[in-house]
N, C-alpha and C positions, 0 to 999 in steps of 0.2 A: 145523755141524748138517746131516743129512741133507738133501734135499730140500730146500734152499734157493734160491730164485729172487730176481732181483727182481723188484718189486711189480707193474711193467709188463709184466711174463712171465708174473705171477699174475692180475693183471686183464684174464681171456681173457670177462668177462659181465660185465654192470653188476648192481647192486643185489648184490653182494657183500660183506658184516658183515666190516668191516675191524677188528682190534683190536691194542692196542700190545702191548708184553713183559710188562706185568702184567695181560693180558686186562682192560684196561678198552677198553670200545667207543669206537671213534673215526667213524664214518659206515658208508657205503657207498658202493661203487664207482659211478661216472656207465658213460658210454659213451665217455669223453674220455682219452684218453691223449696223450701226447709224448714225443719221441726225435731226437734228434740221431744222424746214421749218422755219425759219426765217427770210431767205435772208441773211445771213450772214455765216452760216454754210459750209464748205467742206464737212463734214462727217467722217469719221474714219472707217475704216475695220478691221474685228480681225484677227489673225495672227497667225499658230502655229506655234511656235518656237523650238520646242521637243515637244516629247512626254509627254502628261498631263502639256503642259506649252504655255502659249497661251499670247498674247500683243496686244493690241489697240495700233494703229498708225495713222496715218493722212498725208495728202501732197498732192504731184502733181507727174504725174508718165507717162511715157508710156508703150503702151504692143510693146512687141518684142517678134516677131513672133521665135515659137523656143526655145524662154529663156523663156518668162513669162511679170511679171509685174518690171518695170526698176523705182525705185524710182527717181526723177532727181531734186526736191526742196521739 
């Protein structure tokens, strides 16, 4: 798919409407990211899913203008 990054390349702002491949909404972006410089790493973004409830996630994604961040692998 075009324009595919991953998630950690996408979450450049917090409060970003994260959603999975069937556009169901899954949080939004914090201001917390991670990465391992290894050459091997994607990175992981944190995610708040409710309130006071928060998730590391990881993958490959695009932004869609509009919607947010579109998980797609």
């Amino acid at each position: 798919m075009d324009g595919r990054k991953t998630l950690y390349e996408l979450s450049n702002n917090h409060g970003i409407k994260v959603y999975d491949q069937n556009n169901t909404y899954l949080g939004k972006t914090t201001p917390f990211t991670a990465i391992a410089h290894d050459g091997k790493s994607i990175g992981s973004i944190e995610i708040e899913t409710s309130p006071d409830e928060f998730k590391w996630i990881s993958g490959y994604g695009v932004h869609v203008i509009g919607l947010g961040i579109k998980i797609v692998d």
